[in-house]
Each structure stands twice: as structure tokens, then as C-alpha cells.
N, C-alpha and C positions, 0 to 999 in steps of 0.2 A: 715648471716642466724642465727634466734636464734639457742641457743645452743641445746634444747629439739628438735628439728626438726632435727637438724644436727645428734643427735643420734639415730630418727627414721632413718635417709638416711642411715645408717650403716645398721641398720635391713633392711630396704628395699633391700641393697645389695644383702644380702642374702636368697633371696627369688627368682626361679630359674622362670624363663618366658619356660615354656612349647613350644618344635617347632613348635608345632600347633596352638599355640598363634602368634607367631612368625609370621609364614604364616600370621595370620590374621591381625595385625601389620604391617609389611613390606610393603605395599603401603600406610599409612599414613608416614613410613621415607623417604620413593621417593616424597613425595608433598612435603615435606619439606625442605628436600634436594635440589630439585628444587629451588624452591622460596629462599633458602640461594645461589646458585651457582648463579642466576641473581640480588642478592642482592634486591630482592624486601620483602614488610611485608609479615608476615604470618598471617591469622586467622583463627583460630580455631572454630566452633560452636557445641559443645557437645550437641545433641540431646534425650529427653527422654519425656516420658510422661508428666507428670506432673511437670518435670522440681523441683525436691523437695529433690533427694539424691544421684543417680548414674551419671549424669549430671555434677551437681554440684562438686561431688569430684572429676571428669575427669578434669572438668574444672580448679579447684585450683593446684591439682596435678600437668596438664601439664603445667600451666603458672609457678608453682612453678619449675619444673624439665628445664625449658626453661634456668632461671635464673641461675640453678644452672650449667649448663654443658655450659656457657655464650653465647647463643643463643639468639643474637638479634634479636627486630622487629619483636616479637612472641605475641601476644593478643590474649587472649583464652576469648572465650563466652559462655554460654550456653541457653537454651531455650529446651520449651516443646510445645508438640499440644495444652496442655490449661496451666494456670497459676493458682497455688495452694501455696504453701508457702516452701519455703527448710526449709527442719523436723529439728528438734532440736536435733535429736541425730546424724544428721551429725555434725552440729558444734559442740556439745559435745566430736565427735568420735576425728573430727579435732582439736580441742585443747587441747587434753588430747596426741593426737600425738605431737604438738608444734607449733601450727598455734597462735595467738594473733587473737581474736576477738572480734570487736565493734558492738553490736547491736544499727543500727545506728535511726532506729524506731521502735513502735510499733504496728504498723498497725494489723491484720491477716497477711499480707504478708509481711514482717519484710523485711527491706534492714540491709547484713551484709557487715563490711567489716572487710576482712581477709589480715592480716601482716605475712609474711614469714619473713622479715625481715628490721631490725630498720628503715631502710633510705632507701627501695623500696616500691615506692605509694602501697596502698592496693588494691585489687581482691574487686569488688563488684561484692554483690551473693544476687539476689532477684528471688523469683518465675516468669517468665514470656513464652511469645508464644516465638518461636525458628524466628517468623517472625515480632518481638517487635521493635520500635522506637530504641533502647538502642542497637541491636543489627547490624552489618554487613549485608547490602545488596546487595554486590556483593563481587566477590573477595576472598571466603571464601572454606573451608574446612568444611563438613556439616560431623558429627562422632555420629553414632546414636548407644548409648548406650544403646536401648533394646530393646526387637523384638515388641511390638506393638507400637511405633515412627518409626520404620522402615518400619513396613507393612503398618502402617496409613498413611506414607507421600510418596507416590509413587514419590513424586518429590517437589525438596525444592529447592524455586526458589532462584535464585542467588549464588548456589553454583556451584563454579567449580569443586566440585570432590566429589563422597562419599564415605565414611568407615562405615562397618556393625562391629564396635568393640563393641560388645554386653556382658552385664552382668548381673548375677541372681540379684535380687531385694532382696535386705537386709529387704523390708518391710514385706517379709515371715516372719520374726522371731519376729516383735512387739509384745509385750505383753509376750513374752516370756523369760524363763532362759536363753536364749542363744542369747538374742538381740545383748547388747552388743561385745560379742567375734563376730559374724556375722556384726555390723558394721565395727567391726575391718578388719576383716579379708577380707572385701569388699574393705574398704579401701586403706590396703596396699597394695590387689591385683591391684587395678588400679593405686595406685602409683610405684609397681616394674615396670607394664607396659610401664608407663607415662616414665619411668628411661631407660628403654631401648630402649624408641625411640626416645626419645635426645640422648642420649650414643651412638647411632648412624650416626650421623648427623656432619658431617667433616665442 
């Protein structure tokens, strides 16, 4: 793991996952759980609207946290109801944490790819549908990180299971003084998350 990430995961430690989080947690480690006790893959598919920044850092976070607590046969996806571009100040937010990022085009809807570390393939992270070619169609964990992907997708076919793990949208605070500390602070909260549901996972 680079070494700047490795000293965000310290601060993450210390960042306390609330019981009532907990609660809302605790059945995506019993899917998981699962699916390690029968030795089958896991996948993940982080659901959000527009699939552009709360999505997206679930996504990097848990495949990142996968690695780190050595949870194999873990593939984290993400996707949204429509496809718009992941915002530039998540990758700003994630490489100023210690992620290594390749913007690998320049379309409107940029493919990145994100390195955790030297010699593990990188996370590709592009805006797209939650129901995209690129993503899992059966077989999957559908984790919808915010309430209108939740309310809009009454039913996301090919998931075997859903989690309502939902978060305030750091895109309240664009254009303002406090963007940045608000992506931060979005951030690490789904990464202490992300920490505690591998850290639980035998």
C-alpha cells in the first residue's frame, strides 16, 4: 500500500462508526461473510444517482479495504440510474488522501484509474448506469448510497441482496468555503465504514 494512504488508514482508525451505523452495516458483513464461508466471489455494486462521487468513493474505499484486511475474490462496482462523469474533486479528495490516479481519457466522462498500491491492478472508475455492459449481472450485492437510487430503483435486477447504506451528498457544499473539508469528511466517513466491514469479516 503506498505509504500516504497507509497514513490515511491510521486516521481512519480513529474515526468511531456510530451503533446506528452499525445496525445499518451489519447485513452487508453477513453477505459477505457468507460468500467467504462458501468460498465463493463477492461483488459489490455501489449504487447512486448519477454515479459521480458517493458511489464512487464506496466503491474505491471497499475494494481498497478488501485488500487491506486480505479478503479475497472481492470486486467492487459502481453505477448510477443515469451516467454523468465522477466530479473531479472526488479524485482530487482521493489523491490528496494517497490513492495514485491515471486519467486514462478525456472524453466528458473521463475513465480513471485508481492505484492503492504498486503491484495491485487498478479500480477503474467512469460514470455509468448501475445496469452498464462493464458491470455484474447476476450474483451481486446492489449497496445504494443515496436515497433517491434507492427510491427510484424499486428493484435492481440481478442482485441477490440489497443494503440501504445511504449518505449526505458532498455536492451540497460546491462552490463553497467548505467544499473541500466536506469532501474530506465524506470521504473518510465511508472509508472508516468501508474499515469496519472488512475488520469484520473472519
Amino acid at each position: 500500500m503506498f505509504e500516504n494512504l497507509s497514513k490515511t488508514i491510521k486516521t481512519i482508525t480513529e474515526i468511531p462508526v456510530p451503533n446506528e451505523r452499525k445496525d445499518v452495516l451489519n447485513p452487508l458483513v453477513d453477505y459477505i461473510q457468507t460468500k467467504v464461508n462458501s468460498q465463493m466471489e463477492i461483488r459489490l455494486n455501489f449504487i447512486c444517482t448519477h454515479n459521480s462521487r458517493r458511489s464512487h468513493l464506496s466503491q474505491i474505499w471497499a475494494q481498497m479495504m478488501a485488500f487491506h484486511f486480505g479478503i479475497q475474490n472481492v470486486f467492487c462496482y459502481s453505477g448510477g440510474t443515469e451516467a454523468t462523469a465522477m466530479f473531479p474533486k472526488v479524485v482530487e479528495t482521493l489523491t490528496n488522501e494517497g490513492f495514485e490516479i491515471q486519467k486514462l481519457s478525456q472524453e466528458q466522462n473521463p475513465v480513471y484509474a485508481v492505484k492503492f498500491d504498486v503491484n495491485q491492478h487498478p479500480i477503474v472508475c467512469f460514470s455509468k448506469t448501475y445496469f452498464d455492459e462493464f458491470n455484474p449481472k447476476t450474483h451481486f450485492g446492489a449497496i445504494m448510497t443515496c436515497n433517491n437510487a434507492d427510491e427510484g430503483c424499486p428493484m435492481v435486477f440481478g442482485a441477490e441482496a440489497r443494503f440501504p447504506i445511504k449518505y449526505d451528498d458532498p455536492k451540497a457544499f460546491d462552490g463553497t468555503d467548505l467544499m473541500d473539508e466536506k469532501y474530506t469528511e465524506r470521504s473518510l466517513q465511508i472509508a472508516s465504514e468501508m474499515y469496519y466491514v472488512f475488520s469484520q469479516i473472519n
